[in-house]
C-alpha positions, -999 to +999 in steps of 0.1 A: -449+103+872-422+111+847-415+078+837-455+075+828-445+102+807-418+087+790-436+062+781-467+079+768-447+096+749-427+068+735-459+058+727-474+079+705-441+088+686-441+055+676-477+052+662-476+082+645-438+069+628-457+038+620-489+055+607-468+081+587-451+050+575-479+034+563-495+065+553-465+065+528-468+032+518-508+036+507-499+065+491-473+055+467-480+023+466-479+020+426-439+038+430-431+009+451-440-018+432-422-006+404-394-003+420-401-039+434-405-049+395-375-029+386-354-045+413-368-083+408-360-077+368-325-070+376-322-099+398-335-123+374-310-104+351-281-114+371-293-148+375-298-159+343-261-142+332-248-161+361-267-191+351-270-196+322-250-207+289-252-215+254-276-247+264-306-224+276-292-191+256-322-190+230-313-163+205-335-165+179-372-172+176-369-204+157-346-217+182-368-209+212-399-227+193-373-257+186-373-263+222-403-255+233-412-282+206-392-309+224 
């Protein structure tokens, strides 16, 4: 019988974790994906300082419509 319990219990903690959770997620879903956008800017940040060079390091207008020409 207490094992039943147990699990019952285990049970319903765990939906109402994953419903306060999602609850959470609903709610402040427009927070979260600007974090996300935060975070992915920064990562393309990194990437292109880690990447790139003076080949693809466009610093003026005119040279970025030179390429874009070619």
């Amino acid at each position: 019988m207490k094992s039943w319990f147990k699990i019952i219990s285990w049970l319903f903690v765990s939906l109402l974790v994953v419903g306060a959770v999602t609850f959470l997620a609903i709610k402040y879903f427009d927070v979260l994906m600007r974090g996300f956008e935060s975070v992915k800017g920064e990562v393309i940040r990194q990437k292109n300082r880690f990447f790139g060079g003076s080949c693809c390091d466009f610093g003026d207008d005119d040279e970025l419509e030179e390429a874009e020409e070619l």
